[in-house]
Every structure is written in structure tokens, then in C-alpha cells.
N, C-alpha and C positions, 0 to 999 in steps of 0.2 A: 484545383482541378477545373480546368475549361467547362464551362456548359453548353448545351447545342447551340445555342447562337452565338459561340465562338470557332466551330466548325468550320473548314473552310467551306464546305456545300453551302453555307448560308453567312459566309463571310462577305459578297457582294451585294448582299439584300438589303434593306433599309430595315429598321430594328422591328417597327409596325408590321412588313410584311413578312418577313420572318416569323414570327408571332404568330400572325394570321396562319404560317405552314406548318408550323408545330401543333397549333389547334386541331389539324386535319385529323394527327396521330393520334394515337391508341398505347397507351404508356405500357411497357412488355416488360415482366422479371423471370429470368430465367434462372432455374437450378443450377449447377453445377454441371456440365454432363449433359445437361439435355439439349436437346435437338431441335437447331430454330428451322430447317427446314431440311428433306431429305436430296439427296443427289438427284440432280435428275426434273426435281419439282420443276415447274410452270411458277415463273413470277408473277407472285400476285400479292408485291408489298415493297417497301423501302425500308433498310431498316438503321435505322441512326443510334451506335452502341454509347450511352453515356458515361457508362461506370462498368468496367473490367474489360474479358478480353475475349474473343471469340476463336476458335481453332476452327480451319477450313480443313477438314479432311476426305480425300479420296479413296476407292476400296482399293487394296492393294491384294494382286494372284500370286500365293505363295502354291508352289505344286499345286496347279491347278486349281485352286480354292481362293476363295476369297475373305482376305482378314480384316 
């Protein structure tokens, strides 16, 4: 499995500076299901998945509702 400093975001960095940008981070695990942020939010993060997968999902209006 690649590690982040085989990502291409920090594939043009010098291995030191990279280093230096992953220091910056806050190491995040998430549940199964849970929710890195809501639709809608205000960015206020980067977020670099190392390990598994993330689903982007949008509300969808069935009869008028939203599912």
C-alpha cells in the first residue's frame, strides 16, 4: 500500500518537505459511516485518505423529500 508521501499531491516535493507538510496534519480515524464533513460546510481542512475509501454523497428528492 502507498504511503502519503507517495501521493501524487506530494509527489513533486523533496522527501524533507513533505515531511515537514504532513507534520502540519492531525492524524484522523474514522468509523465506518461516519461523516468527515456535512454538504454544504465551509472548508476548513485538507484531507489526505491513507487507508480505505470515502463515498461522496449528495441529498437526493424523491416526492418531494429528501433521502
Amino acid at each position: 500500500m502507498p504511503t502519503l508521501l507517495q501521493t501524487e499531491l506530494l509527489a513533486g516535493l523533496p522527501r524533507e518537505d513533505a515531511n515537514e507538510l504532513l507534520a502540519l496534519g492531525t492524524p484522523l480515524t474514522l468509523a465506518s459511516g461516519q461523516v468527515l464533513f456535512p454538504l454544504g460546510a465551509e472548508a476548513q481542512a485538507l484531507f489526505l485518505v491513507a487507508r480505505g475509501r470515502i463515498a461522496l454523497t449528495l441529498p437526493m428528492w424523491l416526492r418531494g423529500r429528501e433521502q
